[in-house]
N, C-alpha and C positions, 0 to 999 in steps of 0.2 A: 414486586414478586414475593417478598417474605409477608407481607398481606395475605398474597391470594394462597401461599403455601399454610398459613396458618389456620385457616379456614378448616373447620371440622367435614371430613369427607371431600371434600378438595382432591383430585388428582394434583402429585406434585409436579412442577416441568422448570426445564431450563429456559429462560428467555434470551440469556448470552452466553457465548462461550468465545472464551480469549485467548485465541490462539498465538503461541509466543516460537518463534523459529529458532533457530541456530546462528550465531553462537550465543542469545541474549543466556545470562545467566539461570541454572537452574533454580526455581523457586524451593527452599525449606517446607517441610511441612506446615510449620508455624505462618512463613509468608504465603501460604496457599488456604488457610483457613480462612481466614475472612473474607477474602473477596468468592469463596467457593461458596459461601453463605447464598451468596446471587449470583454467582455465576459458574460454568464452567470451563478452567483451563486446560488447554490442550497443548502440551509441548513437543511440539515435531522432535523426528530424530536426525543427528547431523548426515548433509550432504555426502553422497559414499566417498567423493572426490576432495574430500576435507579431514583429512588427519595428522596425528603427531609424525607421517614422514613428510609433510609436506612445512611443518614447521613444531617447536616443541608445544606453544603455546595452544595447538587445536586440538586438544583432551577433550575427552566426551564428554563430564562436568564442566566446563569453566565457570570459575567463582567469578569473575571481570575478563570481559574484554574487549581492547583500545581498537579499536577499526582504525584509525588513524597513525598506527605508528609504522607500519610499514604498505606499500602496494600490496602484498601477499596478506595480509589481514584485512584490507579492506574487500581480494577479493576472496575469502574467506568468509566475510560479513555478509560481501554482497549475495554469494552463492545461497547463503543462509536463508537472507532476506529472500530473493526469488523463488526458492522449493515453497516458502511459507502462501506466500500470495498466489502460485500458481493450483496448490494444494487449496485453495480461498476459493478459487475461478473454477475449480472440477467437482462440479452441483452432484455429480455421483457419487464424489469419495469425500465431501465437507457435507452436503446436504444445504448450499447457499444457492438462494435461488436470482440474487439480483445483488449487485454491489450500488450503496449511496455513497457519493463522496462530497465532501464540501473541505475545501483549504486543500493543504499541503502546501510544503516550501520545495524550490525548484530553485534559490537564490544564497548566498550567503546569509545567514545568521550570526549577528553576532553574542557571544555569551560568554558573563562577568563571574569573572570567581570569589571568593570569597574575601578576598587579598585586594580584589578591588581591577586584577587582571584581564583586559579586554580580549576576546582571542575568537578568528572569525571562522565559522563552523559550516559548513558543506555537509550536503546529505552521504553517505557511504555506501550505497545501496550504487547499482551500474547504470541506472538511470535513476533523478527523483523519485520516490519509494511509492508517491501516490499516481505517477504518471506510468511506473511499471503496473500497479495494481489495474489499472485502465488499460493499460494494452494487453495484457493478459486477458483480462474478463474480454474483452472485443473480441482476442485470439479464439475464445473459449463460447462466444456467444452468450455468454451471459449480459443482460442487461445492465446498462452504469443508467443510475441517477447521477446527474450533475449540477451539484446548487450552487449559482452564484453568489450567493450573497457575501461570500468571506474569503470570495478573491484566490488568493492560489491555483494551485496547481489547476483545479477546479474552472476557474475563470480562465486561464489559460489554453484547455482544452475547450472553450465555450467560444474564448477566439478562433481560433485553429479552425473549428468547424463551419466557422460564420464566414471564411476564408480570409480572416485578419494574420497577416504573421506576427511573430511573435521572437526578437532575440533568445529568446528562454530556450526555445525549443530546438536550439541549434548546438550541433558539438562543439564552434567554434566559440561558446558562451560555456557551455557545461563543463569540457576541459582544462575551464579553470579550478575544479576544485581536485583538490588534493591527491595525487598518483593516481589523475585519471587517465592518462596517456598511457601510464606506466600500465595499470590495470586492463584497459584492454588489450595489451599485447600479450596479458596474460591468458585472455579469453580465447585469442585467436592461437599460441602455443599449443592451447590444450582442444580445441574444436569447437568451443561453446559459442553459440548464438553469442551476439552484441547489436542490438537493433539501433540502426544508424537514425538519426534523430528524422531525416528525409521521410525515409519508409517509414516512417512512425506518423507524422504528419500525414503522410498518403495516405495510408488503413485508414483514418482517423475520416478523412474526407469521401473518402471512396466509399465508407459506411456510412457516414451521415445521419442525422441526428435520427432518422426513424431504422438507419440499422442498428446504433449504438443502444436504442430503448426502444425498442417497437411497441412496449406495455402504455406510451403515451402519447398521445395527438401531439401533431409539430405546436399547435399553440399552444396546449399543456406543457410542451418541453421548456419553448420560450417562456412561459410565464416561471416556470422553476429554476430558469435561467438568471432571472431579475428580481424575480419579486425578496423582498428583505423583512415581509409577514412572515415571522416564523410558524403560526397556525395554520397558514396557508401551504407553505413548507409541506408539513405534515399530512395534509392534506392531499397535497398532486400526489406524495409518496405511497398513501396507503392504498389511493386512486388506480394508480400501476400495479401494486401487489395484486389487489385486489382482481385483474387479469389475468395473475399469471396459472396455467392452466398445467 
């Protein structure tokens, strides 16, 4: 991109924009220069249902913060996290016209600190962060590309559809991570959706791989399903764009 911008008479354009939700910290000036160099960020504004009476730590700026240290920050985080993705899936107010996904973690991670400390790490978000982004876009009809090749969330939604289950995709596997119990009795308190992992799986089928991406032939799907050619990859993907009208 700073190629084609440099280009005598060139229109300039944006080729990405990186959209950062609530509560990730706000960027400095300083940390938004460079990467604005090639891209552009967009930082949503907090959830209306997220502020300092619901805890002191949810200030409009936050310099840091722990999604882990209480149920009330995680769903704090998580609230955050879903305005950002569903605000992703509505093609008239983002201007995105199809979501690609490849990976995501749906499982414990574990991550070492500096000190040499092991300590196992869970997504924060109300569901795994890339299987919300999928059930929204579906919600939302927009088309998901799904690449298996790198497994996650990704191949797990590729099971799901092939009708393989999947422990992953059950509550009674996901509410092991951290004040998830606790968290959605927060959800249900205050009114807010919580998609039961069932009905997730169901949308999921009862769409079916030419409702999830109608931009691709079932054997175009399958093939971007499996194939591990990253050129080819690239290929089915532009192949779908390249549809959409």
């Amino acid at each position: 991109m700073r190629t084609h911008n440099s280009i005598e008479g060139a229109k300039p354009f944006q080729r990405i924009v990186n959209y950062r939700g609530r509560p990730l910290p706000r960027l400095t000036l300083k940390e938004r220069s460079a990467p604005d160099q090639v891209s552009e960020t967009v930082e949503l504004p907090r959830p209306a249902d997220i502020d300092e009476s619901l805890h002191p730590d949810f200030v409009p700026e936050p310099k840091y913060f722990p999604a882990d240290r209480s149920p009330l920050h995680r769903f704090a985080w998580a609230r955050g996290m879903t305005e950002m993705r569903s605000f992703q899936s509505d093609g008239a107010r983002s201007g995105i016209v199809a979501r690609i996904v490849l990976g995501g973690t749906y499982s414990p991670t574990v991550k070492v600190s500096e000190d040499g400390t092991r300590k196992e790490q869970w997504h924060a978000s109300r569901i795994p962060g890339v299987l919300e982004e999928i059930e929204l876009s579906v919600q939302a009809g927009q088309p998901v590309f799904l690449i298996g090749a790198f497994g996650g969330v990704a191949r797990l939604v590729i099971d799901l559809l092939r009708g393989n289950d999947r422990e992953e995709a059950t509550w009674e596997y996901q509410q092991r991570a951290p004040f998830a119990a606790r968290m959605k009795a927060l959800y249900g308190q205050r009114g807010l959706p919580w998609p039961g992992y069932a009905d997730i799986v169901s949308r999921l089928r009862s769409k079916g791989m030419a409702g999830l991406n109608p931009l691709l032939e079932p054997s175009e799907q399958n093939e971007l399903f499996e194939t591990v050619d990253q050129g080819r990859i690239v290929e089915l993907v532009l192949l779908g764009l390249r549809r959409v009208t």
